[in-house]
LUMMIGU-71227 format. One line per field, with one value per residue (C-alpha): residue number from 0; x, y, z. Coordinates in Angstrom, 1 decimal. Example, Ala and Ser with C-alpha at 12.3 -4.5 7.8 and 13.67 -1.06 7.14 Angstrom:
# LUMMIGU-71227
seq	(0	1)
u	(12.3	13.7)
v	(-4.5	-1.1)
w	(7.8	7.1)
This chain:
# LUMMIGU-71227
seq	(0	1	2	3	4	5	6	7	8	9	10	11	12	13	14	15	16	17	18	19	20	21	22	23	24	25	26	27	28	29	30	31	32	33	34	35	36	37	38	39	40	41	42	43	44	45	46	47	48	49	50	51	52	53	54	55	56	57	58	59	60	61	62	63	64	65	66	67	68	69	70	71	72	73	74	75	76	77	78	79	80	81	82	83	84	85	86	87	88	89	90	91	92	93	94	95	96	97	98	99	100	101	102	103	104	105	106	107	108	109	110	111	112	113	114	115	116	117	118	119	120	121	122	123	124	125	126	127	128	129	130	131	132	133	134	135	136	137	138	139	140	141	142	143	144	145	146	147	148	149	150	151	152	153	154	155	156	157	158	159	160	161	162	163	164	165	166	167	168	169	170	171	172	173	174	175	176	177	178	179	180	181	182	183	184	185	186	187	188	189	190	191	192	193	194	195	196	197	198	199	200	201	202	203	204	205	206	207	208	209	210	211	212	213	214	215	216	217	218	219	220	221	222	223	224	225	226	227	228	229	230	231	232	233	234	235	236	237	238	239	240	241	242	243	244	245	246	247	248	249	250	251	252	253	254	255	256	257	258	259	260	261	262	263	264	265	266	267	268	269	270	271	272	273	274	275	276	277	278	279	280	281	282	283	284	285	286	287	288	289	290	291	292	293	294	295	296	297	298	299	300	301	302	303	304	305	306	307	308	309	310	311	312	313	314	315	316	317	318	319	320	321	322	323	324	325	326	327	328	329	330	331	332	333	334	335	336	337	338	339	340	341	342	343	344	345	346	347	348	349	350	351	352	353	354	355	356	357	358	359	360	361	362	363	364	365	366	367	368	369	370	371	372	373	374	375	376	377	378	379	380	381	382	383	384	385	386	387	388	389	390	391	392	393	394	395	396	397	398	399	400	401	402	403	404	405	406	407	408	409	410	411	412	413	414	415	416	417	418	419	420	421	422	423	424	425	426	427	428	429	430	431	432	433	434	435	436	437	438	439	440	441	442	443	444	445	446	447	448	449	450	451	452	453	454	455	456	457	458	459	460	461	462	463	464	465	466	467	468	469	470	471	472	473	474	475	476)
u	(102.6	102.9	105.3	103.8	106.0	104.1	100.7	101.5	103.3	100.3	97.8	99.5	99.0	95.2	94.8	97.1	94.7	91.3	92.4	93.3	90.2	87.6	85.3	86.7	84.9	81.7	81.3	78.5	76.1	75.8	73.3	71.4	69.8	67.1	66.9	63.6	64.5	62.9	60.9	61.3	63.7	66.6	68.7	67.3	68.7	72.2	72.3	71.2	73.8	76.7	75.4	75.1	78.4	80.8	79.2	79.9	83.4	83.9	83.7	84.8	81.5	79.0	79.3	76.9	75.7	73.1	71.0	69.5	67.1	67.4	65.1	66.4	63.7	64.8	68.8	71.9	74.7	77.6	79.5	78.6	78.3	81.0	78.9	75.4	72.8	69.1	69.4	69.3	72.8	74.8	77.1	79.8	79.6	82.7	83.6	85.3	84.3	81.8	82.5	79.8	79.4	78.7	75.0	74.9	74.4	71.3	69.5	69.2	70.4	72.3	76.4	78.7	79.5	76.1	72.7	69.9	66.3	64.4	61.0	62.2	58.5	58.4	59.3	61.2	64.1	64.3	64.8	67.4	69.7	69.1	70.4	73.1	73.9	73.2	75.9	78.9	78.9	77.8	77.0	75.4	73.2	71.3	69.4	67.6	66.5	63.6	64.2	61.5	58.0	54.9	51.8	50.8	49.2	51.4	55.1	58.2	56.3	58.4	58.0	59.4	56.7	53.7	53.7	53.9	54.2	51.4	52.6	50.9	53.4	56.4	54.9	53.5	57.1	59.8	60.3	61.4	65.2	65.2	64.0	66.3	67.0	66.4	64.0	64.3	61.5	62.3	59.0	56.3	52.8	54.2	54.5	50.9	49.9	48.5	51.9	53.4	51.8	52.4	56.2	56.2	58.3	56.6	54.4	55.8	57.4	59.5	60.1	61.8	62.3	62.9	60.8	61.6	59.4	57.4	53.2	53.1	55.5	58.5	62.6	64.9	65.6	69.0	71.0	73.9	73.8	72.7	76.1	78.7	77.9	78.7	82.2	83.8	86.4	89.2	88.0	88.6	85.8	84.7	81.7	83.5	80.7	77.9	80.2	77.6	79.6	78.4	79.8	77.2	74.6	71.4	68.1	66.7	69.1	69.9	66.5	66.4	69.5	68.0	65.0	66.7	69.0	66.0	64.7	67.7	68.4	65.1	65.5	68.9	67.4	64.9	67.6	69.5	66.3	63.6	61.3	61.4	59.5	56.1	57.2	58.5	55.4	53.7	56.6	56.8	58.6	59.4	61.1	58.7	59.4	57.5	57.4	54.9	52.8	50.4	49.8	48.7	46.5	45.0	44.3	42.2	40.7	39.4	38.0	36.6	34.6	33.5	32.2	30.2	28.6	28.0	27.8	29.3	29.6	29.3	31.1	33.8	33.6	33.5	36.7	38.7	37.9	39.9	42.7	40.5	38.9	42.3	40.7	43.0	46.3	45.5	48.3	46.6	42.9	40.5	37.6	38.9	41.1	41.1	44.2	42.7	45.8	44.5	46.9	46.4	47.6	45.7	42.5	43.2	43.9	40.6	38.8	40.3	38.5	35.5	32.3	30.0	31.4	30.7	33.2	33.9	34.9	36.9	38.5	39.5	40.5	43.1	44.5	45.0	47.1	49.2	49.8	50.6	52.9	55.1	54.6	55.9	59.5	61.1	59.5	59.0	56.7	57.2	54.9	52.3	51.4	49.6	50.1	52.8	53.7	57.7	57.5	53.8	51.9	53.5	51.8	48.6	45.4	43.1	40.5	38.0	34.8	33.0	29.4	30.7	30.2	33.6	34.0	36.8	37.7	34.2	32.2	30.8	31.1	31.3	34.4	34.8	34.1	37.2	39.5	39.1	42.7	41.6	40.4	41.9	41.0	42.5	42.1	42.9	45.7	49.4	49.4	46.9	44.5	46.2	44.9	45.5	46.6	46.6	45.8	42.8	41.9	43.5	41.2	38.4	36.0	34.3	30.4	29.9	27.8	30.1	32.3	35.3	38.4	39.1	38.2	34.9	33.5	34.8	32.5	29.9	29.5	29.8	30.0	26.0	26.5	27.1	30.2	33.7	35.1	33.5	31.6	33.4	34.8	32.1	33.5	30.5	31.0)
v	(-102.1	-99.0	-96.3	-92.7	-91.4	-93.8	-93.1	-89.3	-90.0	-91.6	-89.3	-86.8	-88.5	-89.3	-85.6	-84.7	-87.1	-85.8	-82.2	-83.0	-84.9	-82.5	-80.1	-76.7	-73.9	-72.6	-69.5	-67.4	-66.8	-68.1	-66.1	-67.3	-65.1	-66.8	-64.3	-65.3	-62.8	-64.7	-61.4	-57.4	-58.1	-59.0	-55.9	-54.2	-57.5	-57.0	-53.3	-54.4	-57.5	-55.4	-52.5	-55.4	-57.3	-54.3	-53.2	-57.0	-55.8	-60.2	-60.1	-63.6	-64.1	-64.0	-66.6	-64.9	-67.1	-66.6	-68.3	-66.8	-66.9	-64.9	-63.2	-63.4	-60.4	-57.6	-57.6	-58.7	-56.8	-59.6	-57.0	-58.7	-62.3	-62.2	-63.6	-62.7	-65.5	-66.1	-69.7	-70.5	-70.5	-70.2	-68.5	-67.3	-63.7	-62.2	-58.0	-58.1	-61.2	-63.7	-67.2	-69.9	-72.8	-76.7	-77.5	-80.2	-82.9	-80.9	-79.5	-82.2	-81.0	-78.2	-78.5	-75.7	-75.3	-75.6	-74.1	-74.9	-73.5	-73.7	-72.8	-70.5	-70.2	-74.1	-74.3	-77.6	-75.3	-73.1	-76.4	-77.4	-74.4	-74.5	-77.9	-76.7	-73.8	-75.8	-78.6	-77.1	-73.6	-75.1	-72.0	-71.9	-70.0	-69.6	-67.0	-67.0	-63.9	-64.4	-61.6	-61.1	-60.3	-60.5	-59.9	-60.8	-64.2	-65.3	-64.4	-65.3	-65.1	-67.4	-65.8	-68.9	-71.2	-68.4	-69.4	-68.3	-69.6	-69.7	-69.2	-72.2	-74.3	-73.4	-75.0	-78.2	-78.7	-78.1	-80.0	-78.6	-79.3	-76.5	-73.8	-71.4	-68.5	-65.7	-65.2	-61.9	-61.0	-58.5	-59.0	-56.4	-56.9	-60.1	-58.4	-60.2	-62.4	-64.7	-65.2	-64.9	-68.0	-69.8	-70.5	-70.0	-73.1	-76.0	-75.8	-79.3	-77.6	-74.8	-72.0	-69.4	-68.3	-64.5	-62.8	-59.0	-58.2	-55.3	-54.7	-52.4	-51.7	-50.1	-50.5	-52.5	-51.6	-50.5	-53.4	-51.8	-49.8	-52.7	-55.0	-51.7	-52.6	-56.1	-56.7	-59.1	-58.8	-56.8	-56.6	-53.1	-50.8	-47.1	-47.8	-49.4	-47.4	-49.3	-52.4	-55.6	-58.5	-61.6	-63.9	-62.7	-61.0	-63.4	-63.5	-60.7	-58.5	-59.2	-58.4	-54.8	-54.0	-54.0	-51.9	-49.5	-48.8	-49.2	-46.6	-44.4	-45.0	-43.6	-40.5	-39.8	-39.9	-37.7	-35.0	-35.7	-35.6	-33.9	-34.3	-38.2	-37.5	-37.6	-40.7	-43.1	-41.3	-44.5	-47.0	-49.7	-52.2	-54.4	-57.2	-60.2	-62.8	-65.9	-67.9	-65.4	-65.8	-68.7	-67.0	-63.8	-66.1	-67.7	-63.9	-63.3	-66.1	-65.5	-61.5	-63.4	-66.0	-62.8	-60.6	-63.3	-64.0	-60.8	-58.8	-55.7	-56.1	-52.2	-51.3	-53.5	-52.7	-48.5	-48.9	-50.8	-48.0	-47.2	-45.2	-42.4	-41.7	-42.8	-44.3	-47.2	-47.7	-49.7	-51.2	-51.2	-50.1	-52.3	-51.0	-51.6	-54.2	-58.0	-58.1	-55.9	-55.8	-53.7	-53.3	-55.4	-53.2	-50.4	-52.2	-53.8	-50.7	-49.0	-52.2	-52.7	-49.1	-48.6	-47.7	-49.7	-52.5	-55.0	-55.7	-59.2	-58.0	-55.2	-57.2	-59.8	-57.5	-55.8	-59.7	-59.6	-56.2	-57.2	-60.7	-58.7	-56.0	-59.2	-60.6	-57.0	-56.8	-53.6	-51.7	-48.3	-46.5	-43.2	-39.8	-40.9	-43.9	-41.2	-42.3	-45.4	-46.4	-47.8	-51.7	-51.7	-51.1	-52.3	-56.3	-56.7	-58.6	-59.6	-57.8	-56.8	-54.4	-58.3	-56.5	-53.9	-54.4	-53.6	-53.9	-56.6	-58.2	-60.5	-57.5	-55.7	-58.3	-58.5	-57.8	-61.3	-63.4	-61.6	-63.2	-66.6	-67.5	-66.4	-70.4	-73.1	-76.0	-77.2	-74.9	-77.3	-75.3	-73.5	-70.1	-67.8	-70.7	-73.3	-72.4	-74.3	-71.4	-72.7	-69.5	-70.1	-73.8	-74.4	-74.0	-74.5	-77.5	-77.1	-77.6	-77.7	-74.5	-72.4	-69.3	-70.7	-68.5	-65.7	-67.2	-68.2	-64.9	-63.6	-66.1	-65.9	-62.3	-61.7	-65.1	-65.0	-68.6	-70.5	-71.7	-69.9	-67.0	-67.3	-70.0	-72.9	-75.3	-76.5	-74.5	-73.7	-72.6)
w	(-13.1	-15.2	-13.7	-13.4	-15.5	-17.8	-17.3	-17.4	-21.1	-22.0	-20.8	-22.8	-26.2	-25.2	-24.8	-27.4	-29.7	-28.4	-29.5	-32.6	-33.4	-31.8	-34.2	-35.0	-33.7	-35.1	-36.9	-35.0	-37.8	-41.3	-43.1	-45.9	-49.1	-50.8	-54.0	-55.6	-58.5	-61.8	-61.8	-61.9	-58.3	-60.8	-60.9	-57.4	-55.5	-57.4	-55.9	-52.6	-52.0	-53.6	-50.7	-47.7	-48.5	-48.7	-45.6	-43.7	-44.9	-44.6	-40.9	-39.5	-37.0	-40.4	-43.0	-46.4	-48.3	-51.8	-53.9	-56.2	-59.4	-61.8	-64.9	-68.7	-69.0	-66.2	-66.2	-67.7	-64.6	-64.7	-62.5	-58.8	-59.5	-62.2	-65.0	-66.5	-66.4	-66.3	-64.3	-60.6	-58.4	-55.2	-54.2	-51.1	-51.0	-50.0	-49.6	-52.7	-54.2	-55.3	-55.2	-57.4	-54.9	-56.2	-53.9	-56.8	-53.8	-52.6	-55.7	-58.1	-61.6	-60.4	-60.9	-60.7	-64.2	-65.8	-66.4	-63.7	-64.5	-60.8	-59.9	-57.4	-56.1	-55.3	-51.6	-51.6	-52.9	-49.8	-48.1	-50.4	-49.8	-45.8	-45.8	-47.9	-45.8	-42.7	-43.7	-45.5	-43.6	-39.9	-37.2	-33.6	-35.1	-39.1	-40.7	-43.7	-45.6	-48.5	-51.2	-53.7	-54.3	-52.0	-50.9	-47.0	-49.2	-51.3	-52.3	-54.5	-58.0	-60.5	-64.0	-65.8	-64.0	-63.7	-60.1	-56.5	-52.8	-50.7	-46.9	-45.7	-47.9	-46.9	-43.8	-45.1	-48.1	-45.5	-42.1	-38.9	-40.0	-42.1	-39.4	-38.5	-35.7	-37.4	-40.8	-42.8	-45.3	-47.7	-49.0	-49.1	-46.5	-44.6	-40.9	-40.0	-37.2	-39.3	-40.9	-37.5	-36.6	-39.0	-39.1	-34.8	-33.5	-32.6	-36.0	-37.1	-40.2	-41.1	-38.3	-37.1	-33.7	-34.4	-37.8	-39.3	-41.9	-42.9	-42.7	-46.0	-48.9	-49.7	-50.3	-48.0	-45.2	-44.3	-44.2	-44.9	-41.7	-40.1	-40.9	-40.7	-37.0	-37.3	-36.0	-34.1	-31.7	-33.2	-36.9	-38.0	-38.1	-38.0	-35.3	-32.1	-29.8	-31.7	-32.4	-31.8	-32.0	-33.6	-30.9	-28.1	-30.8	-30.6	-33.0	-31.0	-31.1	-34.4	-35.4	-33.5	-34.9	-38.1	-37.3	-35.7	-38.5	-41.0	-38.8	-38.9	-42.2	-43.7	-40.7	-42.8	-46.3	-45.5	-43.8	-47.5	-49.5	-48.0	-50.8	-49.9	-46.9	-48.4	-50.2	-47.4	-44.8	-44.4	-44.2	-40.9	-39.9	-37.0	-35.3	-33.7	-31.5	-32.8	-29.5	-28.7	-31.4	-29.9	-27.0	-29.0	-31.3	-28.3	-26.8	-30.2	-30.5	-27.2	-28.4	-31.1	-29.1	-26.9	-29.3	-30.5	-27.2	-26.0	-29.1	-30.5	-33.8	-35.2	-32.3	-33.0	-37.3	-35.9	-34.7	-37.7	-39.8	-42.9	-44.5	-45.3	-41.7	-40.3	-36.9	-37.4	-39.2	-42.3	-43.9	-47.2	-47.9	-46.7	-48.6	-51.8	-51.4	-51.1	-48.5	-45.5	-43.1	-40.0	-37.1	-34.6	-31.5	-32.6	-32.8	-29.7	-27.4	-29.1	-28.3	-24.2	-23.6	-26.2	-23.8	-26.6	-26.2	-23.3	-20.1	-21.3	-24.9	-23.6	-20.9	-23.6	-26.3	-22.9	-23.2	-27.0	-26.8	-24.0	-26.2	-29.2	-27.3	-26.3	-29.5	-31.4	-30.0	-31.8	-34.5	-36.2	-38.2	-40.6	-39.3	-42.2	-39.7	-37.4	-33.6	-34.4	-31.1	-31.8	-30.3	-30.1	-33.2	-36.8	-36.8	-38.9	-38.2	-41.3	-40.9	-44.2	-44.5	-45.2	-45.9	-47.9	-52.1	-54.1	-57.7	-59.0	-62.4	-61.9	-61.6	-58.1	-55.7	-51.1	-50.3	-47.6	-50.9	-52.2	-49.6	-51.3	-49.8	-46.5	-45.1	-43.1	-45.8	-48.5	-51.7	-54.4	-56.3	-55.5	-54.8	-53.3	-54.1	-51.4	-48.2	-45.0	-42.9	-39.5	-37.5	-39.2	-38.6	-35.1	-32.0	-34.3	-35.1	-38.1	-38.3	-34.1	-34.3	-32.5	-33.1	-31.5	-33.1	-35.0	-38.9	-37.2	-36.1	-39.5	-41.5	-39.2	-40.0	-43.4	-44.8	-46.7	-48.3	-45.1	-46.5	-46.4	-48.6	-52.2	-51.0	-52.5	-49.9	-47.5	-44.3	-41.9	-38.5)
């Protein structure tokens, strides 16, 4: 029988053994740049990662990781990265620093010391680099920020391929093991519910729990401001009142730290620059919690299935209005334009108490704005944005003048046939011509005879070809 002196001596090198061999700690956050720049964003994304990594001032909580893509026709700076180049790389960011990273095991071709051409617009590569970032740099918790070009349709235009990404497709190309926390958009018009939707969790692809984009266009925000205040216990800063520490900060809080500093930021340029007033008037922006996205596209689904019944179309069309009568904020002008981005909490509260309209379609449209005020977590709006309620309004809905005639590059056309991208079914090309948005197509059966979600009320209103926008792919209500 062993002695207890023994047993004690052995316990000792059991837990002297299960030390040693467990995991190291996590880091907080690792956050990952996904620099689409094989465009006119080469150059601007050099400025703004020089700006957000001095400011991270290589705080232990947040790993910074970058790929990026670069142009051969819109810069040649070799000061950040260390080297010029017009290939695709990645990279540790560091205050001081930029280290180039071998992902050859998870981008086929690449190696760290030669040249990779990418299609930065093909979404298998933002896959790539998550797994990357996922693996070498583990967290308890990932972000991903998507730097480039867009337009609420498509976004991260490759000029070396001549192609984009369709939203759907990051969707359908890249599995749920790529999701992440937090998802940044520094992309212009992508702060829709339609977007929203589509990369909630539990879409069987790519998701994020936590989104901060913006509805219209403009700069960055202010990530600079945003990381200053990034500091974990005992890393020296000039901000200890408004330290947020990465150890305790979560998606959320992440994401209204950066719009309230986006906020404050573009407050402070103005108070430097009052001439930039009029030219930042109409910026938003805003922070959105995509668990609640289903139940907001439930909520409008439901309007939609109302207003059919009961009626109320000009009432409802009154109330969307347009830039120029300024009864609703318009993200960009609907009249003229083939990406109509209305808010959605605007149209909503005018909808919950419009006298024309009937009790069931103002009762349900009450339902949509509550869904969409849970849904809108933190956001802001410039004074241009005329009545920009700060955590309410700032999410779009598509919503287009479908009866009105506009004049494109095929001649005068209706505008809904314009919003050719606009469908749940397959489109039969990349792009803006892939379709398959599922805010569109889910809670909906094709052909039934019945208005049963927000798409379907659309085409049964303007849709004159009994088939879906420019009456090419066989949808009928």
């Amino acid at each position: 029988m062993k002695t207890l002196t023994t047993l004690l001596a052995l316990s000792s090198v059991f837990c002297a053994d299960s030390a040693t061999e467990s995991p190291a700690p996590q880091r907080p956050w690792t956050l990952m740049i996904y620099g689409a720049a094989d465009n006119n964003a080469d150059g601007p994304i050099l400025e703004f990662l020089d700006d957000v990594r001095v400011a991270l001032d290589d705080d232990p909580g947040v790993e910074l990781l970058l790929f990026i893509d670069r142009s051969e026709g819109f810069s040649d700076d070799a000061s950040l990265l260390g080297e010029n180049f017009s290939d695709a790389r990645v990279y540790r960011l560091r205050k001081d620093s930029a280290e180039r990273l071998d992902a050859s095991a998870y981008f086929e071709g690449m190696a760290n010391d030669a040249e990779y051409e990418v299609d930065s617009a093909d979404p298998r590569n933002i896959a790539s680099f998550v797994a990357f970032g996922k693996a070498e740099y583990p967290a308890q918790n990932y972000g991903l920020m998507i730097y480039s070009h867009a337009n609420g349709c498509t976004m991260c235009p490759d000029d070396e391929s001549g192609r984009s990404m369709s939203i759907p497709e990051l969707t359908d190309w890249v599995d749920e093991s790529a999701s992440v926390d937090f998802l940044a958009l520094e992309l212009c018009n992508m702060a829709g519910l339609e977007i929203a939707y589509q990369w909630r969790p539990g879409s069987g692809g790519f998701s994020a729990g936590v989104l901060v984009a913006i509805p219209n266009a403009g700069p960055p925000l202010d990530w600079d401001r945003a990381f200053a205040r990034i500091r974990s216990e005992g890393h020296a800063t000039e901000a200890l009142d408004t330290r947020v520490d990465p150890a305790t900060m979560t998606a959320l809080d992440f994401g209204k730290l950066v719009v309230e500093e986006g906020f404050a930021g573009r407050k402070a340029a103005v108070a430097r620059e009052p001439e930039m007033a009029e030219h930042i008037a109409h910026e938003a922006a805003g922070c959105y919690d995509l668990t609640k996205a289903a139940r907001a596209k439930k909520a409008v689904d439901a309007l939609a299935v109302a207003l059919h019944t009961t009626g109320g179309r000009a009432a409802f069309e009154q109330l969307r209005g347009f830039e120029a009568t300024g009864v609703v904020m318009n993200y960009v002008d609907g009249r003229l334009s083939d990406r109509p981005y209305v808010d959605a909490y605007a149209l909503l509260d005018l909808a919950s108490s419009s006298a024309d309209l009937s009790a069931a379609v103002r009762s349900a449209a009450g339902a949509a704005k509550t869904a969409v005020d849970e849904l809108v977590v933190a956001s802001f709006g410039m004074p241009g944005l005329v009545g920009f309620e700060p955590g309410k309004h700032g999410l779009f809905l598509v919503f287009p003048d479908g009866s009105a005639e506009v004049t494109g590059p095929l001649g005068r056309t209706r505008a809904w046939n314009r919003l050719a991208w606009y469908t749940p079914l397959e489109g039969g090309g990349d792009g803006a011509a892939y379709g398959r948005w599922t805010f569109l197509g889910d809670g909906a059966e094709p052909g039934n005879g019945k208005v049963e979600n927000w798409f379907e009320l659309l085409d049964a209103w303007y849709d004159d070809t009994s088939n879906s926008p420019a009456g090419s792919n066989g949808y009928a209500f």
